[in-house]
C-alpha positions as CSV (number, residue, x, y, z in Angstrom):
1,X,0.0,0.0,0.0
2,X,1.5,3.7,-0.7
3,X,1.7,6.2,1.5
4,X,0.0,7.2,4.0
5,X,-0.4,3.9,5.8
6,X,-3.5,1.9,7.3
7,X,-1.6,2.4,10.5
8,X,0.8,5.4,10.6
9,X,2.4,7.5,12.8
10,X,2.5,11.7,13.2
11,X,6.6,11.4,13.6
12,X,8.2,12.6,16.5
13,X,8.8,9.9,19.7
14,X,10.1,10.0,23.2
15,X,13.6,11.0,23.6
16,X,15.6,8.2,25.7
17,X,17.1,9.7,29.0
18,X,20.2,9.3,27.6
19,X,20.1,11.1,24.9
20,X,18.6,13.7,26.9
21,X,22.0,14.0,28.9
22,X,24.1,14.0,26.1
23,X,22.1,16.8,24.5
24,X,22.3,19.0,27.6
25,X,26.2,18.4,28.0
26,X,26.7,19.4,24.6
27,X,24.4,22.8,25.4
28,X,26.7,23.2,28.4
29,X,30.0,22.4,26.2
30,X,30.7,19.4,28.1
31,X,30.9,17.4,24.7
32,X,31.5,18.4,20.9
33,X,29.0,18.4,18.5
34,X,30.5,15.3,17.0
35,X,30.3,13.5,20.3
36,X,26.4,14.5,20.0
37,X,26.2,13.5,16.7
38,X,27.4,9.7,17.2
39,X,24.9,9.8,20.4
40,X,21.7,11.0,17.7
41,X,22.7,8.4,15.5
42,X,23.2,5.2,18.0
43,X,19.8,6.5,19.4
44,X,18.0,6.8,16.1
45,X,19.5,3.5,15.6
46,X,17.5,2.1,17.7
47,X,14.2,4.3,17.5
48,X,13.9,3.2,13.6
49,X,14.4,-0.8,14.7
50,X,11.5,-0.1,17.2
51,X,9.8,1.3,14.4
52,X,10.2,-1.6,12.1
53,X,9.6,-4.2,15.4
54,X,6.7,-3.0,15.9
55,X,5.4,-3.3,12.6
56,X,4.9,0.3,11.3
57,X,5.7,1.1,7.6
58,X,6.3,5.0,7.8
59,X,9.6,5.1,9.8
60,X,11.3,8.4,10.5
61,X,14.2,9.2,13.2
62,X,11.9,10.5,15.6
63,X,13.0,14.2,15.2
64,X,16.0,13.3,17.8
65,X,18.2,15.6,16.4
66,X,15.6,18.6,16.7
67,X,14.6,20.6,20.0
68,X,11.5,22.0,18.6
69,X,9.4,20.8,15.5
70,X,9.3,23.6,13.5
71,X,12.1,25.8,15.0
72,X,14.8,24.5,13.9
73,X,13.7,24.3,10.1
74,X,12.9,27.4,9.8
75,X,16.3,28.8,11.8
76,X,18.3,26.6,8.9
77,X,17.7,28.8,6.7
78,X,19.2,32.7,6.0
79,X,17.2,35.6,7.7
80,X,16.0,33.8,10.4
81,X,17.0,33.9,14.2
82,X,15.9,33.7,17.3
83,X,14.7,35.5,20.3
84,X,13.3,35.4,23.8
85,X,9.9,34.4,23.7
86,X,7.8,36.8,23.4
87,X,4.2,35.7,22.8
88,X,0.7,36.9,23.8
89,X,-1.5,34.6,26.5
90,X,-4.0,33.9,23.8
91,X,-1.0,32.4,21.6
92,X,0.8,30.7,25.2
93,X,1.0,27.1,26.0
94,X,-1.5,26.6,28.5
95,X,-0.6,25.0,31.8
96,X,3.0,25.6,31.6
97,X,5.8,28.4,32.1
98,X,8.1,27.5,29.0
99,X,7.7,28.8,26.0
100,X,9.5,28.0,22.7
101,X,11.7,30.7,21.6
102,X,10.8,33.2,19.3
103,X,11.6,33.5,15.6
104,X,13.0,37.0,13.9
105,X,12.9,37.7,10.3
106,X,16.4,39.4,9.9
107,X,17.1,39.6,6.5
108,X,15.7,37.8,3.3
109,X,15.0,34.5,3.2
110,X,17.5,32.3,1.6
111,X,18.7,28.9,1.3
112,X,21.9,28.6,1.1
113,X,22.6,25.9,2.5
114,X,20.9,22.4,3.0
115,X,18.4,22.7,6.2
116,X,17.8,18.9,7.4
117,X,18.8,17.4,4.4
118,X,21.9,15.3,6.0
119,X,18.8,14.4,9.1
120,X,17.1,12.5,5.7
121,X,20.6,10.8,4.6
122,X,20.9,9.1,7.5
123,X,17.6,7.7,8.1
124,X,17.5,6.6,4.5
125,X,20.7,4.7,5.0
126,X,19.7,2.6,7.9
127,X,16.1,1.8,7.5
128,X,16.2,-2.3,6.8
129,X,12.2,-2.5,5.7
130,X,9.6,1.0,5.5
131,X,9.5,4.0,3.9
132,X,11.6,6.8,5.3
133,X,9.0,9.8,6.0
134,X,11.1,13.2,6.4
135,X,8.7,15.9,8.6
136,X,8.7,19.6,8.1
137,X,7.1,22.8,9.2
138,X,4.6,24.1,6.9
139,X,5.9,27.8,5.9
140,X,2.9,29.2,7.5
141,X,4.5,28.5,10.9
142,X,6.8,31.5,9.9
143,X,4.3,34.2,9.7
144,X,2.0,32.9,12.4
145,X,4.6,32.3,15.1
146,X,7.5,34.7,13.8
147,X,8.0,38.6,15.1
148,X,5.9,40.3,12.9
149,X,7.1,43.7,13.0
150,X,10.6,42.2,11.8
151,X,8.7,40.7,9.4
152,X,6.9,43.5,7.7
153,X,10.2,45.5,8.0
154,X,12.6,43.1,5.9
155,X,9.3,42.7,3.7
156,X,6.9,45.3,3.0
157,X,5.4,43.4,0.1
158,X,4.2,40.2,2.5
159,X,3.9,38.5,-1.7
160,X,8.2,38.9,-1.3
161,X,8.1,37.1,1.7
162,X,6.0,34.5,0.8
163,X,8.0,34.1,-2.8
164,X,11.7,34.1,-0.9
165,X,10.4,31.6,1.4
166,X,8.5,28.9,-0.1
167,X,11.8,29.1,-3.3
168,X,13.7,27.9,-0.2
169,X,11.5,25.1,0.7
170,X,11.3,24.2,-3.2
171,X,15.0,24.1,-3.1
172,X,14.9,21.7,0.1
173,X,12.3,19.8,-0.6
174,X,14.2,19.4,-4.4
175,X,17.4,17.9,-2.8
176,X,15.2,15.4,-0.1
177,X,13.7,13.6,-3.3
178,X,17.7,13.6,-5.1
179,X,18.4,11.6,-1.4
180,X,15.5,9.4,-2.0
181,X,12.5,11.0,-0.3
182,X,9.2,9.7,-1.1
183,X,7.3,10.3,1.7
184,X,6.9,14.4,3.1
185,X,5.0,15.2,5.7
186,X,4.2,19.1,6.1
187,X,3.4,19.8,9.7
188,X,0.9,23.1,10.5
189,X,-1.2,24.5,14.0
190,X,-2.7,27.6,12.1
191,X,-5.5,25.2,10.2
192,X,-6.9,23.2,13.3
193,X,-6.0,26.3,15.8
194,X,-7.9,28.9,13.2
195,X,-11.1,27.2,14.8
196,X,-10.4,28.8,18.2
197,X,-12.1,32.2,18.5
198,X,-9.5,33.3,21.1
199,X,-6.8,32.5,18.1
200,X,-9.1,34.5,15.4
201,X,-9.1,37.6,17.8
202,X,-5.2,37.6,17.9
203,X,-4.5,37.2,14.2
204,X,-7.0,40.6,14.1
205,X,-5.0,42.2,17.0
206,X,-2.1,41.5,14.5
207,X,-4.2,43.5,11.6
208,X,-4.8,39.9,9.9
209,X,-8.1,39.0,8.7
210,X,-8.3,34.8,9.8
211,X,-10.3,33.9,6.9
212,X,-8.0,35.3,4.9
213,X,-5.2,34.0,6.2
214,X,-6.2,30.6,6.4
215,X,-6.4,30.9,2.2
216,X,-3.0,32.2,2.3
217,X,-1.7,29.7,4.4
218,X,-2.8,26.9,2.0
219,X,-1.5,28.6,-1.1
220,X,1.8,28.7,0.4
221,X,1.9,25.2,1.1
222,X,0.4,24.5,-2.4
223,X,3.7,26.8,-3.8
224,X,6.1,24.9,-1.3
225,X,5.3,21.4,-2.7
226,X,4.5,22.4,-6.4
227,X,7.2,21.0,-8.4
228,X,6.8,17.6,-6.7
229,X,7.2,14.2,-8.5
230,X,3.9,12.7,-8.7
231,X,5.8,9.6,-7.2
232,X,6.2,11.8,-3.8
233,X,3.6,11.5,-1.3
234,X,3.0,14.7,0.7
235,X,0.7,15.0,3.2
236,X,-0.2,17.8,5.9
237,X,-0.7,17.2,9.5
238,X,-2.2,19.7,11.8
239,X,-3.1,20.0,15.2
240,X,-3.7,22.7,18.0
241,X,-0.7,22.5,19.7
242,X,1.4,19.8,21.4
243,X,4.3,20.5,24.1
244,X,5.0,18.5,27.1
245,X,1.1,17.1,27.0
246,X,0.2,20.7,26.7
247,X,-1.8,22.5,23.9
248,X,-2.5,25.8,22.5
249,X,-6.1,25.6,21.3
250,X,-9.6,24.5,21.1
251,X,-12.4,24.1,17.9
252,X,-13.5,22.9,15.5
253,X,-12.5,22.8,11.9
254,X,-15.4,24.2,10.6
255,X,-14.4,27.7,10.2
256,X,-11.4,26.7,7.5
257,X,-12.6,22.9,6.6
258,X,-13.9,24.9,3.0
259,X,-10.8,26.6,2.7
260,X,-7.9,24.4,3.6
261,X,-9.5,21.1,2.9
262,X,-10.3,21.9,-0.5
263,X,-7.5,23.7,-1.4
264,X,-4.3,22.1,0.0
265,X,-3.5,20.1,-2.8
266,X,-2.0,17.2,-1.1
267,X,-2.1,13.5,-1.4
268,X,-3.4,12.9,2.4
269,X,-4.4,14.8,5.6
270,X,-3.5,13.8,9.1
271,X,-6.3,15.5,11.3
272,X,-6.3,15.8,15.3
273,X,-9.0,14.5,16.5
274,X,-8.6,12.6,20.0
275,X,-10.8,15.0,21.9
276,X,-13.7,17.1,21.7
277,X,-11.7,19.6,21.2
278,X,-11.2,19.0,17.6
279,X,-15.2,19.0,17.2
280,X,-17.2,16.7,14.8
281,X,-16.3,14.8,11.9
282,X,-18.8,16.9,9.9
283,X,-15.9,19.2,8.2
284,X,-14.6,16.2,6.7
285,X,-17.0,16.6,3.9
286,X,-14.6,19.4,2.4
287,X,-11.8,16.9,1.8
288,X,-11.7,15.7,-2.1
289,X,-12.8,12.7,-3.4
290,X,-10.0,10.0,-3.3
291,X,-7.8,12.0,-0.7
292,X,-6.4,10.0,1.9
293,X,-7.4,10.7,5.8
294,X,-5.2,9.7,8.6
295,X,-7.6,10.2,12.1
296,X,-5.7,11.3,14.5
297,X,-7.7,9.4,17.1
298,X,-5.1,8.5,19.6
299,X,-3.7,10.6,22.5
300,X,-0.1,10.9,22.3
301,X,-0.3,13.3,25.3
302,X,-1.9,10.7,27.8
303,X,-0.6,7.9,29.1
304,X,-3.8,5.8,29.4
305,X,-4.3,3.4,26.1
306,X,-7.4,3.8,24.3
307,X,-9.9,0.9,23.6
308,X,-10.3,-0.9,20.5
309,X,-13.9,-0.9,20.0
310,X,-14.0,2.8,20.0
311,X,-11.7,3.3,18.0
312,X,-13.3,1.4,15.8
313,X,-17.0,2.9,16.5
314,X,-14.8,6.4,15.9
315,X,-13.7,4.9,12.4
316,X,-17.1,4.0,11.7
317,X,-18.6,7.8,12.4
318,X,-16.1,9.5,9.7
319,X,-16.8,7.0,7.3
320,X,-19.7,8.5,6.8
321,X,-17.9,11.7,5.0
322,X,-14.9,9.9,3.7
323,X,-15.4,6.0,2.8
324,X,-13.5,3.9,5.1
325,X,-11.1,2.3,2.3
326,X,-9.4,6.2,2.1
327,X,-9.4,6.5,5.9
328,X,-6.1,5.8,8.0
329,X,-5.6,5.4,11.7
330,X,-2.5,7.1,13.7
331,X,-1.9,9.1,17.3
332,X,-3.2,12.6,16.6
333,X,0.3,14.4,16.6
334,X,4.0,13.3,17.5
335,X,4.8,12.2,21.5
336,X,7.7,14.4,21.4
337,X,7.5,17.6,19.0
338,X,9.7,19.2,21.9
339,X,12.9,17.5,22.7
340,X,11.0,17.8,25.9
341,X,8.5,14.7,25.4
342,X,5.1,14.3,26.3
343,X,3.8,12.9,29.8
344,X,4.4,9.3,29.0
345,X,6.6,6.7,28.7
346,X,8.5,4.9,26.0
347,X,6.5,1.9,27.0
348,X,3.2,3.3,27.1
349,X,4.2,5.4,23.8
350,X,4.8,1.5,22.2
351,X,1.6,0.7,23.2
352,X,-0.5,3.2,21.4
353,X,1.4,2.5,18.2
354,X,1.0,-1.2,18.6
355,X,-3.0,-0.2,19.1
356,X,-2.7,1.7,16.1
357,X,-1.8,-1.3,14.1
358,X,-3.8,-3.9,15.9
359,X,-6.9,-1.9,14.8
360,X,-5.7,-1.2,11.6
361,X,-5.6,-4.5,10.8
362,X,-8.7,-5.5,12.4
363,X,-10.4,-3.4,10.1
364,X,-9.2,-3.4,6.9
365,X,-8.1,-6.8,7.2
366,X,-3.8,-5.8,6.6
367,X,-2.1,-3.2,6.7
């Protein structure tokens, strides 16, 4: 079966505690960046045979090497730094006093370099059965969580902006499929989070109009991914926020399901959707014909392992808007988009993925 899988997974996993001391040596300068390098890769080692133990067929390297999902993607390329955080309460983590730090648009956008790319080689080289799935931010994590008075200042013209920095994500995404890259996963809060009124209400603070927006925030996905190979699977994941079993928002997706659904032009979707949080399945009517949808109906921020049967009674609800041989099962985001990790543990994390494909195969029979 191509890409995305019966059973699948959002990504990111726990961190092992020894990786976590490594990393914070190497902060300290207690170890060189090669000594952290050989740590990642014995670690990811060992993450990707979990992977293919377990039975999953989407196998990435866990975003060890990253301390914050869509951070340190964005900061690989020219023009973009970073800051002390700086963010409103409506756009805060709830129920927790860390922040992530905060991104400054400094000069143009450029590529100049690879970003990740190496992150790709490696996981590519070691995988023994699966299909290597490289993750990235979508590039409207840059305008919704960056500065934005350094943004208007390096561009007036926000169509520059959008133009310099989707060219570098052409330019990255170019080399990933030269390395062998068939499966992309673009990663995105501003879709699901739109739905929260408190989130609308800042974007407007910001002298945004939501709606609006949201439509640009699809089209620069669509201009990201637009000169991939139809034998590249891309995909878009969103969610309302996930840091240390924390979150940033709640609704629905009705107020952009008509927007985003139908416009992202992308082969699957991965949709949050382990709480009511996330709303109905209703919105799901907006998705195409034929696309694939990965339910996001497992917690990967709590530790306590869902049942089978509703799951499966879960399944059966959304199949009334998208028939149930395009629908895909998976946790709803990553159980570590932070090097921090979720509340949970590696063994509990195991768990939910074995559910994931235990159900998967109960209901469609393999995976």
């Amino acid at each position: 079966m191509k890409a995305p899988f019966r059973a699948d997974h959002v990504g990111s996993l726990l961190r092992p505690k020894a990786l976590h001391e490594v990393r914070a040596k190497a902060k300290r300068g207690e170890v060189s960046k090669e000594e952290l390098k050989q740590a990642e890769d014995r670690h990811i080692r060992d993450v990707v045979k979990l992977q293919e133990d377990v039975g999953l067929q989407s196998i990435t390297d866990g975003e060890f090497r990253r301390d914050w999902w869509h951070i340190d993607f964005l900061h690989g390329f020219d023009g973009v730094d970073l800051a002390a955080p700086q963010y409103a309460n409506d756009a805060k983590f709830k129920n927790t006093d860390e922040q992530p730090p905060y991104m400054v648009v400094s000069g143009k956008i450029r590529r100049t370099r690879p970003s990740m790319l190496s992150h790709f080689v490696f996981l590519n080289s070691i995988i023994k059965r699966g299909t290597a799935k490289f993750t990235m931010p979508s590039p409207a994590m840059l305008h919704a969580r960056a500065d934005r008075a350094s943004l208007r200042k390096v561009y007036p013209d926000v169509d520059e902006f959008w133009a310099d920095l989707t060219k570098a994500y052409r330019e990255e995404i170019a080399d990933l499929y030269k390395a062998g890259c068939r499966y992309l996963q673009i990663d995105d809060t501003t879709i699901a989070m739109m739905g929260d009124p408190k989130v609308q209400e800042q974007f407007r603070k910001l002298g945004d109009e939501p709606k609006k927006d949201t439509a640009m925030y699809a089209e620069a996905v669509n201009e990201a991914i637009r000169d991939v190979p139809d034998d590249m699977t891309v995909c878009i994941h969103t969610c309302r926020g996930n840091f240390k079993s924390t979150w940033l928002a709640s609704g629905s997706y009705d107020y952009v399901a008509e927007i985003a659904f139908s416009r992202i032009d992308v082969d699957g979707f991965f949709l949050e959707y382990d709480t009511e949080r996330a709303g109905g399945f209703e919105p799901l009517r907006y998705i195409p014909k034929g696309k694939r949808l990965v339910l996001g109906l497992v917690s990967s921020k709590l530790p306590e392992l869902e049942k089978k049967d509703d799951l499966k009674r879960r399944l059966e609800a959304a199949s009334k808007y998208i028939p149930m041989e395009n629908l895909c099962l998976s946790p709803q985001c990553g159980f570590s988009s932070t090097h921090h990790g979720n509340n949970l543990s590696e063994a509990q994390e195991l768990a939910k993925l074995k559910l994931c494909i235990d159900t998967a195969t109960e209901v469609w029979g393999s995976l």
